[in-house]
N, C-alpha and C positions, 0 to 999 in steps of 0.2 A: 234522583232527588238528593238536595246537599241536604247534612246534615244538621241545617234549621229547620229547614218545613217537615225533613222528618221529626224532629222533636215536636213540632208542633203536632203534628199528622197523630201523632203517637198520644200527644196530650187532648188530643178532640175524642182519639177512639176511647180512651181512658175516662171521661168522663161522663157524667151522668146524666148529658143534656144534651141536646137531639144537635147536630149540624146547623138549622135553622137556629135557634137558640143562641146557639153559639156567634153566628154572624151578627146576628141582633145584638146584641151582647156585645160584642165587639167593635159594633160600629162598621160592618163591611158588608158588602153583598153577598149574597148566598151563593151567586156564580164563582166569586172570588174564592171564597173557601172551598168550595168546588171543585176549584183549577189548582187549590196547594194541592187536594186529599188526592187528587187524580196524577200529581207528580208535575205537570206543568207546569214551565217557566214564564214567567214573566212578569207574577206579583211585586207591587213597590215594598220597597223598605216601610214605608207607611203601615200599608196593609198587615206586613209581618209581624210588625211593633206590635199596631194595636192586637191585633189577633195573642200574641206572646205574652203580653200586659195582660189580659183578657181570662187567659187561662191562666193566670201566676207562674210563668216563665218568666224569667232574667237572659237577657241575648248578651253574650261576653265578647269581645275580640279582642286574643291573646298572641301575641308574637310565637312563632313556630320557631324564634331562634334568639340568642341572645343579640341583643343591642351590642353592634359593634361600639367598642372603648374610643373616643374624642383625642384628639390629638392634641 
C-alpha cells in the first residue's frame, strides 16, 4: 500500500465513525473503501480525493528533487 491510502487507511481507523459512514460521507461505495482498507489497487484518483477531503486530509505532491536551473 503507497503511502496515500495508507494515510487514509490510518485516518478511517482513527476516527470515530463506522467504514459505512465514512463511504456515505464521502460520496463512495463501501466496496471501494473496502478495497483501499484491504491494500488493493486500483482506486481513481477521484475516489481518494473525495475519501481525503472527507476525512480532512490535504493530498500534497512535492518534488523528491530540486528543479533543475533553466539555461
Amino acid at each position: 500500500m503507497g503511502q496515500l491510502t495508507e494515510a487514509i487507511a490510518a485516518a478511517v481507523k482513527a476516527s470515530d465513525q463506522t467504514p459505512y459512514a465514512i463511504a456515505k460521507g464521502a460520496g463512495v461505495s463501501r466496496s471501494q473503501l473496502s478495497r483501499l482498507l484491504s491494500g488493493e489497487r486500483g482506486l481513481s484518483t477521484e475516489t481518494v480525493e473525495r475519501l481525503a477531503e472527507y476525512l480532512g486530509l490535504r493530498i500534497s505532491i512535492e518534488s523528491k528533487r530540486q528543479t533543475p536551473k533553466r539555461r
